[in-house]
C-alpha positions in Angstrom: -29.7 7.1 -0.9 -27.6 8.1 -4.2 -28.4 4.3 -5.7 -32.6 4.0 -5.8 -31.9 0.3 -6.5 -30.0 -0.2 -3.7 -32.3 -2.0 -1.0 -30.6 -2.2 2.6 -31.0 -5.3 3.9 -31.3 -6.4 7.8 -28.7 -7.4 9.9 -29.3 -9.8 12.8 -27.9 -8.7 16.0 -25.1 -11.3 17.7 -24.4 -11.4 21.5 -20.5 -11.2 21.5 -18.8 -9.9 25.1 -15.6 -8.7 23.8 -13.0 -7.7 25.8 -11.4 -10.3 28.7 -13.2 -13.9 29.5 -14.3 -16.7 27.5 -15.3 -15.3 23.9 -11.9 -13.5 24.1 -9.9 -16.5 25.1 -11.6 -18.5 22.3 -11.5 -15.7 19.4 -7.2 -16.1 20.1 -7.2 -19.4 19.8 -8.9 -19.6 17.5 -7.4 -16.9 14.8 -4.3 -18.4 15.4 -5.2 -21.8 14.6 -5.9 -20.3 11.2 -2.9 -18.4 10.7 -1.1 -21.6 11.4 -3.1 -23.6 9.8 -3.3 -21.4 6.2 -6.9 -20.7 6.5 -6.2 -17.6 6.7 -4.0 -15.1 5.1 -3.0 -11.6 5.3 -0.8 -11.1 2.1 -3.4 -8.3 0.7 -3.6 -6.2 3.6 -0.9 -3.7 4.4 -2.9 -1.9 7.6 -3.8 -5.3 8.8 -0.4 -6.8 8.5 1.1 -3.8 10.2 -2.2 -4.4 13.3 -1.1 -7.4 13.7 2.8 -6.8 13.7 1.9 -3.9 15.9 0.0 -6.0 18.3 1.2 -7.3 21.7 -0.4 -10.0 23.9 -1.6 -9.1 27.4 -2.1 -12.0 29.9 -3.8 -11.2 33.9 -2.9 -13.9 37.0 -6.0 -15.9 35.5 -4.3 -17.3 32.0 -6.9 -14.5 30.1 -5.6 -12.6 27.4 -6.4 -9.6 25.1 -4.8 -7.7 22.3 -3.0 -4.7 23.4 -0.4 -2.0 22.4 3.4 -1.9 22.9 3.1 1.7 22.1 0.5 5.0 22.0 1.4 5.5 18.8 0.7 1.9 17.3 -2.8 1.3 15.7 -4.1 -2.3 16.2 -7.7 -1.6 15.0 -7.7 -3.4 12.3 -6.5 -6.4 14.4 -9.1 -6.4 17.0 -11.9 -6.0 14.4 -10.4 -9.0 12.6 -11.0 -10.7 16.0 -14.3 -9.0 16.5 -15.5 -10.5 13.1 -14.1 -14.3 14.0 -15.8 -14.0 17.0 -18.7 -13.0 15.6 -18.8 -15.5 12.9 -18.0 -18.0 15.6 -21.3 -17.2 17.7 -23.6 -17.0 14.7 -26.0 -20.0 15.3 -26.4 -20.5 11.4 -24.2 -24.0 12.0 -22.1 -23.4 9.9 -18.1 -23.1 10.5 -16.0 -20.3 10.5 -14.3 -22.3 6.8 -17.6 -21.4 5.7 -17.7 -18.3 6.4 -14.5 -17.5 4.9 -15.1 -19.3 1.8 -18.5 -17.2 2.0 -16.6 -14.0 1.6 -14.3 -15.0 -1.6 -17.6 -15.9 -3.4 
């Protein structure tokens, strides 16, 4: 390590099926609730705004949906890892909520 103060601390490990099914279905609803809702914004974040933009919703006979692309050239990484990180906060059993969290992250 270049810093000898640094210390690296543990992470613990959270159980979060991503891809089609219930976790999915939530993380949606739930990151859109925020957008709607102000909680969260994306004013600061030219690659994530353009994710997002370049982001289309996929939907199967069953109602599921998932994040996909219009195109092979779009990038919507950034957008699925913002939904990997909501849906990670969300299955943390810490008890707290994902405002929380957030307001964790600006301190």
């Amino acid at each position: 390590m270049d810093n000898p103060g640094a210390r690296l601390m543990p992470l613990p490990m959270i159980l979060f099926h991503a891809g089609t099914g219930p976790d999915t279905q939530a993380v949606g609803i739930a990151l859109e609730e925020m957008m709607l809702e102000g909680r969260i914004r994306l004013q600061k974040s030219p690659v994530l705004i353009s994710a997002i933009m370049s982001a289309v919703i996929e939907t199967d006979r069953w109602d599921n949906y998932w994040l996909s692309k219009q195109r092979a050239t779009n990038k919507i990484d950034a957008a699925v890892a913002l939904c990997m990180a909501i849906g990670a906060a969300m299955a943390s059993d810490t008890g707290a909520t994902i405002d929380d969290w957030l307001k964790s992250l600006a301190a």
